[in-house]
N, C-alpha and C positions, 0 to 999 in steps of 0.2 A: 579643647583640642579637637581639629578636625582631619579625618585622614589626606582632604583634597588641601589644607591649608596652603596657600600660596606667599603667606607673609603678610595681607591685608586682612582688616577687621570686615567682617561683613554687615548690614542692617542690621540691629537688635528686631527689627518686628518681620524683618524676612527671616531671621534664623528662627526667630518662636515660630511661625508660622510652619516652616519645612518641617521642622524639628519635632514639632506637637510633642506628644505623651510617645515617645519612641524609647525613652530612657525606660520608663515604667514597664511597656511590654517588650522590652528587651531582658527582662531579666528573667522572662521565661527564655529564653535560650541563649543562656551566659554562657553554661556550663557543656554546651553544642557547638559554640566557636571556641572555647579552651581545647574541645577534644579535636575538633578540625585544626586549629593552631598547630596543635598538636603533632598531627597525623603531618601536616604540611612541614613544620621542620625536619619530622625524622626524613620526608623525602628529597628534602632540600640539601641534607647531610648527603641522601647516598646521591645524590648526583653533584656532589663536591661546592656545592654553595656557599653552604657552611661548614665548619671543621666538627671534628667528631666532640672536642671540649665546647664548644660553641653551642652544640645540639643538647650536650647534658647540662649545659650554663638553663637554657631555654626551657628543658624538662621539667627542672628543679622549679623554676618560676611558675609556671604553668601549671602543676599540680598546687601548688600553692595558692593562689587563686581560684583552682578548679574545689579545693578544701574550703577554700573562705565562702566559695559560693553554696557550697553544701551545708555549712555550718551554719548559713543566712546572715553572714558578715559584710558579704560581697557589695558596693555603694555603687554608682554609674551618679558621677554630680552633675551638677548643672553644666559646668565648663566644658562635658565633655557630649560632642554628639549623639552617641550612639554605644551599645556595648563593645563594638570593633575598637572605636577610640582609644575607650576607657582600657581593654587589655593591652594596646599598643604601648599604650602610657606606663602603663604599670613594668610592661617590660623595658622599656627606653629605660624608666629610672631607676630601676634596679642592677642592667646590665650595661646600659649604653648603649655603643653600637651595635651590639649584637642583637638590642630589643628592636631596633630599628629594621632589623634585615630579616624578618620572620613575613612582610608584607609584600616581600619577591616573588615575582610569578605570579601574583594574586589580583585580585579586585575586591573592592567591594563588594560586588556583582558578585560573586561567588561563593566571599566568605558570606554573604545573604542567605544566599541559595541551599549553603551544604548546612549551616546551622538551622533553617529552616525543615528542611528534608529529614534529618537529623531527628529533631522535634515531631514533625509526624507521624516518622516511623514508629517512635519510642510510645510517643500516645494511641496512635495505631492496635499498638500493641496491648496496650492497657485497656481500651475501649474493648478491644476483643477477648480480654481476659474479665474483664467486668459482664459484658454480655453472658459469659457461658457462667456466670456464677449468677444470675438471675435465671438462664435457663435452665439450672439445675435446680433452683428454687420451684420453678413452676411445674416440671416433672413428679417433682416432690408434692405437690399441691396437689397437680392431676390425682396422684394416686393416692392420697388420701381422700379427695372427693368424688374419685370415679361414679361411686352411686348413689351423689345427691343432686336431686334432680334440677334440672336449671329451662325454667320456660324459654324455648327460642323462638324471636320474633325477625319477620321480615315487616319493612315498611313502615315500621313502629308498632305493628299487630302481633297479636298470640299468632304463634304460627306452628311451632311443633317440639314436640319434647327432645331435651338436650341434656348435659349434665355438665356439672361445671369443673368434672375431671376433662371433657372435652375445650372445655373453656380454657381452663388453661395451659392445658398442651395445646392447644391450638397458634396460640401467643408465642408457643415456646417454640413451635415447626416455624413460623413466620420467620421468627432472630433470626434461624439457620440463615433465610434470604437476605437478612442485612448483614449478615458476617462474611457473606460470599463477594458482598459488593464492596465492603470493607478491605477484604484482602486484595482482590483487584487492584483497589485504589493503593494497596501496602508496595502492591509491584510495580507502582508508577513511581512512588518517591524513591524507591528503592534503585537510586541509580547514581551515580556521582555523578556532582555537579563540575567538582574542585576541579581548578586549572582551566577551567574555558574563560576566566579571567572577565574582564567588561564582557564578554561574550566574543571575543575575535580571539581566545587561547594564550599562548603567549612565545616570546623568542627562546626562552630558555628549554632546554631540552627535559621536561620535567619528565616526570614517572609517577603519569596517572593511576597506572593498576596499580600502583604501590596503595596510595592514599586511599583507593579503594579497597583494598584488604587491610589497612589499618582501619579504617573507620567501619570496615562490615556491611559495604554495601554489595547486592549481590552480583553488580556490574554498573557500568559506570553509563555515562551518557557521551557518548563518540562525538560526537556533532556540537560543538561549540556556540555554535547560533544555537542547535537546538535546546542545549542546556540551560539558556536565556529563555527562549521560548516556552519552556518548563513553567516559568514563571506565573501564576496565575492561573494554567493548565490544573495544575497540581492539588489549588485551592479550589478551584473549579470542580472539580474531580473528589475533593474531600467534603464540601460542604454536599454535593451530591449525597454522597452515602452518608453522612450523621445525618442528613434532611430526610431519608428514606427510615433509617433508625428511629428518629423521632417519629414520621409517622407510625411506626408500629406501636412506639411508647403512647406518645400523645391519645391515639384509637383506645386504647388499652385503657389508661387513665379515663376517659370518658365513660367506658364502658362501666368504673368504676365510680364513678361520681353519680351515673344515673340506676345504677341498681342499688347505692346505697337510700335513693332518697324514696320518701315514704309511699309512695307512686308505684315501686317496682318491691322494696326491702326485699333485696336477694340477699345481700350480705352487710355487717357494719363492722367497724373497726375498734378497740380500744379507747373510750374516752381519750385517754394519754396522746392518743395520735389524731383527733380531730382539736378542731376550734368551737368557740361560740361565736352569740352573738351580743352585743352591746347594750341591746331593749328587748330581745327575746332570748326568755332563760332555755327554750325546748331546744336551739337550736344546736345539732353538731353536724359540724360541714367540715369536707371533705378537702378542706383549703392546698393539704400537701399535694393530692391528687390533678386539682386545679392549676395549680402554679406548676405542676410537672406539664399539662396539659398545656398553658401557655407561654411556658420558655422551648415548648416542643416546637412548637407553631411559629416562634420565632426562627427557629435552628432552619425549619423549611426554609425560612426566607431567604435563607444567606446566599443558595446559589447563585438566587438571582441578581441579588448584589455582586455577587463574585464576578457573573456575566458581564454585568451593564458596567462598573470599573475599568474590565479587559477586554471588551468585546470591541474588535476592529483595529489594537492596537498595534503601529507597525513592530517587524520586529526590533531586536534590541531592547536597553532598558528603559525607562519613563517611572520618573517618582511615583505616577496613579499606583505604580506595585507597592509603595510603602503601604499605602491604604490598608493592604488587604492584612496585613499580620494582625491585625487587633482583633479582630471579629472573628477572625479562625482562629485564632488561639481561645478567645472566650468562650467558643462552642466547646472548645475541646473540654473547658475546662465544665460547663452546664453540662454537658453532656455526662461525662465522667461524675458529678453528682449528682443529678439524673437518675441513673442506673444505681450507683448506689444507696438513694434512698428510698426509688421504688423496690429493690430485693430488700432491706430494712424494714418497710411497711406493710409489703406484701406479705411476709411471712404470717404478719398477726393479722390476716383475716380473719372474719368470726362469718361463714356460712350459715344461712337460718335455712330453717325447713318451709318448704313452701306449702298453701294451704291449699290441695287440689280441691276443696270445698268453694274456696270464693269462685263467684260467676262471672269474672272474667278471663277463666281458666275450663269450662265445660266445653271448649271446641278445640283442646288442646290435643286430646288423639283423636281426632275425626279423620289423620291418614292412617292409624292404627286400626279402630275400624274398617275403612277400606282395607287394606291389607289384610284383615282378618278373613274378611266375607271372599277377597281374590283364594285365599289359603282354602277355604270354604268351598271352592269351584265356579263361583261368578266370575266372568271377566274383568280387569281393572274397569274399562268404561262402565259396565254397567253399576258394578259395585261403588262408584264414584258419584254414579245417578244416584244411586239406593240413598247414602248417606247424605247427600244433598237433598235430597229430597227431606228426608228427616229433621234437617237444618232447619230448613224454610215450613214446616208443619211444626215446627218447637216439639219434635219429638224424639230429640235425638239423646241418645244416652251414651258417655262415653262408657269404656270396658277397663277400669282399673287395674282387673284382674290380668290384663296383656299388656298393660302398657310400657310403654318406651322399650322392650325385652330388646330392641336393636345395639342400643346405648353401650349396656358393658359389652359385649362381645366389639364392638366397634372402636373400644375405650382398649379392650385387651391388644386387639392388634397390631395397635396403633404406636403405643404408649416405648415398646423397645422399637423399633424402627427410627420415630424420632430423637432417639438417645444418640442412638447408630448412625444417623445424618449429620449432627453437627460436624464441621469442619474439623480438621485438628491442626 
């Protein structure tokens, strides 16, 4: 069944073609066009379309469906294009005419758009509920390891002492900036699409704000071209921000894969949570950290697919928009495990103590020094001389007994402030 059916069979290898794997990533937002359905009949009642028996004929059906699809009973078969199809049909045969007249006032083009939007919002939400429950993880981390010390390097060099309560609060102030970009992106879909129809609206005198407060969106999209226009915008605009997330994750992940290896051994994990290797019994690698690291790197990419799909097309519809559901909906979904199994993994770090004895660690407070001798009364310049000069005579000794003293006090002030920042 197709909603354009005209009474002719079309090409078997032009409809595979159009058609691809639509049926399959459609059934992530089956239960997005039941509730738009939905929301569209009861508007259709109050502006006397359909009879008030007609709207509770419809209801009944529709939650039925909307159950089947929860229960993971719900099928989209081969005969049918699309999940629009497939609920039309379901209603046609159970009601008849009445399944038939639930596609009034509508498009394609819309019912697209509002089950799409729909789906954003919803994962929107979940991404951003998953986030603050790693960044509560990391707070947690922070403050258990506030005062173990963590070498910090610039350029790949020892460069100055850290600790790895800073390490990951630090990860955890950064989220704040992807959840901000996140929500941003929450108040672009967060608009009603429904009723701007193929994109030119429609004759019947519908009642858009209705369908916007049944469906909970916090206002609607006025502009009928522009609701079309949305199109693609929207993806554009979401892969954006998961791309910016992954950056944090992916960095993060790195950061983790190279302090575990024997080069750095700042931290290791649980046997339970690495791999081996095939011909080497010593080896445990950091494979989950990896693969977080390269489905991250993937996520970046999407925008620019989203771009190069969209970019220049007039307005109105163009099949290029089927393109784009697949790959934004897959991020959603990497993403969302992503997040879940780095706060799962991360919990069981195992912190080791670092050995300020090895010598590639004796120019670690050479600005602790300086700092000491400025406290001392020498000026920064010259006490910057003083210790460089020490460097270069290999005479230089760090001061144990003062070191890193910045760290906690820097750790204290920091630590409720970033709690205090996240969004709500």
């Amino acid at each position: 069944m197709k909603l354009w059916d005209k009474g002719y069979s079309i090409d078997k290898k032009i409809e595979q073609f159009t058609v691809g794997n639509d049926r399959e990533i459609d059934m992530h937002i089956a239960k997005y066009d039941v509730q738009a359905s939905l929301a569209h009949a009861i508007m259709l009642e109050s502006i006397e379309i359909i009879t008030t028996e007609e709207l509770e004929q419809l209801k009944i059906e529709l939650n039925k469906l909307l159950n089947q699809i929860q229960q993971g009973d719900f099928v989209i078969e081969d005969q049918f294009e699309d999940v629009h199809s497939k609920i039309e049909f379901e209603l046609t045969k159970q009601l008849g005419v009445v399944g038939k007249k639930i596609h009034t006032a509508r498009s394609r083009n819309d019912q697209v758009l509002v089950a799409l939007q729909l789906y954003y919002k919803e994962n929107l939400d979940v991404v951003n509920a998953k986030i603050k429950t790693l960044f509560n993880t990391l707070l947690t981390l922070a403050e258990t390891h506030k005062n173990s010390l963590l070498p910090g390097y610039t350029h790949l060099q020892v460069a100055m002492p850290s600790s790895f309560g800073l390490w990951f609060s630090a990860y955890a102030e950064v989220l704040i900036d992807d959840v901000h970009v996140l929500q941003a992106v929450s108040k672009i879909v967060d608009q009603n699409p429904l009723g701007s129809a193929a994109g030119y609206g429609s004759s019947f005198p519908i009642d858009r704000k209705k369908t916007t407060k049944e469906l909970h969106f916090s206002t609607l999209k006025y502009n009928v071209v522009a609701a079309q226009l949305s199109r693609g915008k929207n993806e554009r605009a979401i892969a954006n921000a998961l791309g910016g997330l992954c950056n944090t994750l992916g960095r993060f992940a790195m950061d983790i894969c190279l302090y575990m290896s024997q080069n750095f051994e700042f931290i290791t994990f649980p046997d339970i949570l690495t791999t081996g290797s095939s011909i080497m019994p010593h080896k445990k690698n950091p494979d989950v950290f990896e693969l977080i690291r390269g489905k991250c790197n993937k996520i970046q990419a999407l925008h620019a697919e989203m771009l190069l799909v969209t970019n220049n097309l007039p307005s109105g519809y163009h099949r290029d928009f089927q393109l784009l559901k697949e790959n934004i909906i897959n991020a959603f979904v990497d993403v969302k495990d992503i997040l879940d199994i780095f706060n799962y993994a991360i919990q069981q770090v195992i912190v080791k103590d670092i050995d300020l004895n090895d010598e590639k660690y004796q120019y670690l407070f050479t600005v602790d020094s300086i700092n000491n001798l400025v406290i001392e009364g020498q000026s920064f310049r010259d006490a910057y001389q003083t210790v460089s000069g020490q460097i270069q005579a290999e005479t230089y000794k760090p001061d144990f007994g003062k070191k890193h003293s910045h760290i906690g006090s820097m750790h204290n002030l920091c630590l409720n402030e970033i709690e205090r920042k996240f969004p709500k």
